[in-house]
N, C-alpha and C positions, 0 to 999 in steps of 0.2 A: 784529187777526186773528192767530189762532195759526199758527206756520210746523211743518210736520212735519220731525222731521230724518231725512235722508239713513242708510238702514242703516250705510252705511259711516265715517257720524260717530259712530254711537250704536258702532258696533266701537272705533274709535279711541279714543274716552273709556271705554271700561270695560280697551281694552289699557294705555291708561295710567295707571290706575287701580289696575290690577294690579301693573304696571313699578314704580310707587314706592309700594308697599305699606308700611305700618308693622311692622318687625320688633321683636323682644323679643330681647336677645340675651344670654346669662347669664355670669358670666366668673370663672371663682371667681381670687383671686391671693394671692402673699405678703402680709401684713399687716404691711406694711413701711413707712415714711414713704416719701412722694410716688409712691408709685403711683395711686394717683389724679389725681395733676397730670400723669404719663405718659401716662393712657389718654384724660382729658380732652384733654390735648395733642396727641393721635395726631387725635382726631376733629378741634378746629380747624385743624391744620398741613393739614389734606385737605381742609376745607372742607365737611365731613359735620357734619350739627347732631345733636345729642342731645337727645332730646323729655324725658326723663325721667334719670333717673339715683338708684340707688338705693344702699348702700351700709351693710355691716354684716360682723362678724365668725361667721365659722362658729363651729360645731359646738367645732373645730377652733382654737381661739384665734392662731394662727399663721398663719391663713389668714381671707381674708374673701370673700363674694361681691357683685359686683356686677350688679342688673341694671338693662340699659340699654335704651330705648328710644327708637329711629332708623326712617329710614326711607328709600327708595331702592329701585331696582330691581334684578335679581339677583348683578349686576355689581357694584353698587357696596358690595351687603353681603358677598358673597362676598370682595374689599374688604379691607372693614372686619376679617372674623374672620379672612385672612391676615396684617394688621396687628397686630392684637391678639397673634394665636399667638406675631409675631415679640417681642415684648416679654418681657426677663427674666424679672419677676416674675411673668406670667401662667403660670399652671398648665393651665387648661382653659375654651377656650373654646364655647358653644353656641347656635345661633340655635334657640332654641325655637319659630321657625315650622315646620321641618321635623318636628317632633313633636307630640304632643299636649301640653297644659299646661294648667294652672290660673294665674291670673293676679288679682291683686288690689289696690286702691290702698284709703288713706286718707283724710279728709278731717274738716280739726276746723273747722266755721263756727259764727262768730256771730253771732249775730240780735237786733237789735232786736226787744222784745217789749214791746207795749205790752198794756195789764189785755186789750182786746179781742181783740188776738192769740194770748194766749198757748194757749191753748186749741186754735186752728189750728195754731200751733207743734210743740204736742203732739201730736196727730193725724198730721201729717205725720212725726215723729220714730218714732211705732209704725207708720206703712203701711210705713217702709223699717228695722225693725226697726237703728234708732241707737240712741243714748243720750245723753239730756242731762249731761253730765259736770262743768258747771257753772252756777249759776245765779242772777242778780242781782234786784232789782226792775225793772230795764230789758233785761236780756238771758239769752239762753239761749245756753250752748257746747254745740255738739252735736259728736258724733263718728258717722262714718259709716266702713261699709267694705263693698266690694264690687266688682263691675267697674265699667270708666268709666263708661257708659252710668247704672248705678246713682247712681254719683256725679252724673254732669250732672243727672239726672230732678229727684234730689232737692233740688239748688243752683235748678234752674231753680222748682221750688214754691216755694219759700225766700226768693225775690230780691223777690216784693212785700210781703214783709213786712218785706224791710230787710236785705239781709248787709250786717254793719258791719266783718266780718275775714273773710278764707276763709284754711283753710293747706290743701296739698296733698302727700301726702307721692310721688305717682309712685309708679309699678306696680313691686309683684314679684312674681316668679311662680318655677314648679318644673316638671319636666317631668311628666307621669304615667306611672306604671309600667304597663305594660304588663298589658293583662287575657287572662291564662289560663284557656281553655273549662273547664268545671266536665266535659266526658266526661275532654279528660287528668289533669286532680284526681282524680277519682273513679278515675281507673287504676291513677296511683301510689298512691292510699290501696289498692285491693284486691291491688297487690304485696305491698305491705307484712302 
């Protein structure tokens, strides 16, 4: 017999829900050794887990950006980017939830492919617009990119045919710039 839940449970779990929300949080720093074992460090010393953690040199060779993926309630990331800021090497900290963003991960699986597979392989590799990037008589390496969701869909078609390796590279992402109405464009072109 199905039990109907209580409005004020169905509140509860979507307030909590909310509370420990998954943030993205972007950190550009010095490209300096062990800054990375600092901010790694800040998050275990607190007790805050890092879902993801991404890591590369800007533009900027001097400078790298990190983005990290955590999660917690407003408190706790607010938190996290006071801790972050206090850190030498940090330059600029951002939780990209407060803004708009693009966001996107990696993923290189491979798949057993046998003769009768491989053809299902393929098909599924052009529905999520991948690339086979390598390929043996028993396997296919494929490379995928896109949001998680894209990622899971496509691991989860993938699994009856055999993942024999998955690598994940975790999300990075960038904020989006800001979109200007095309009447004030059209303004400053007719000053001009």
């Amino acid at each position: 017999m199905l039990r109907a839940e209580s409005p004020a449970s169905v509140l509860s779990t979507r307030v909590s829900t909310l509370r420990n929300m998954e943030h993205i949080i972007s950190v550009t720093v010095e490209n300096k050794f062990g800054v990375l074992s600092r901010v790694a460090g800040l998050f275990s010393g607190r007790g805050f887990n890092i879902e993801s953690l991404s890591v590369a040199p800007t533009l900027d060779p001097s400078m790298s950006q990190m983005t990290i993926v955590t999660s917690g309630d407003e408190r706790i990331i607010e938190q996290i980017v006071k801790q972050l800021n206090k850190l030498i090497d940090v330059i600029k900290v951002v939780d990209l939830n407060e803004t708009e963003f693009v966001s996107r991960e990696t993923a290189i699986i491979k798949v057993h492919t046998k003769d009768a597979d491989r053809a299902e392989a393929l098909r599924i590799v052009d529905i999520f617009r991948a690339n086979v990037v390598d390929s043996t008589p028993s396997t296919y390496t494929i490379e995928v990119s896109g949001d998680p969701k894209k990622i899971e869909a496509i691991i989860n078609l993938l699994q009856p045919l055999g993942i024999k390796e998955l690598v994940r590279t975790g999300r990075v992402a960038v904020a989006r710039e800001p979109i200007r109405s095309t009447a004030v464009q059209a303004k400053k072109v007719a000053r001009e």
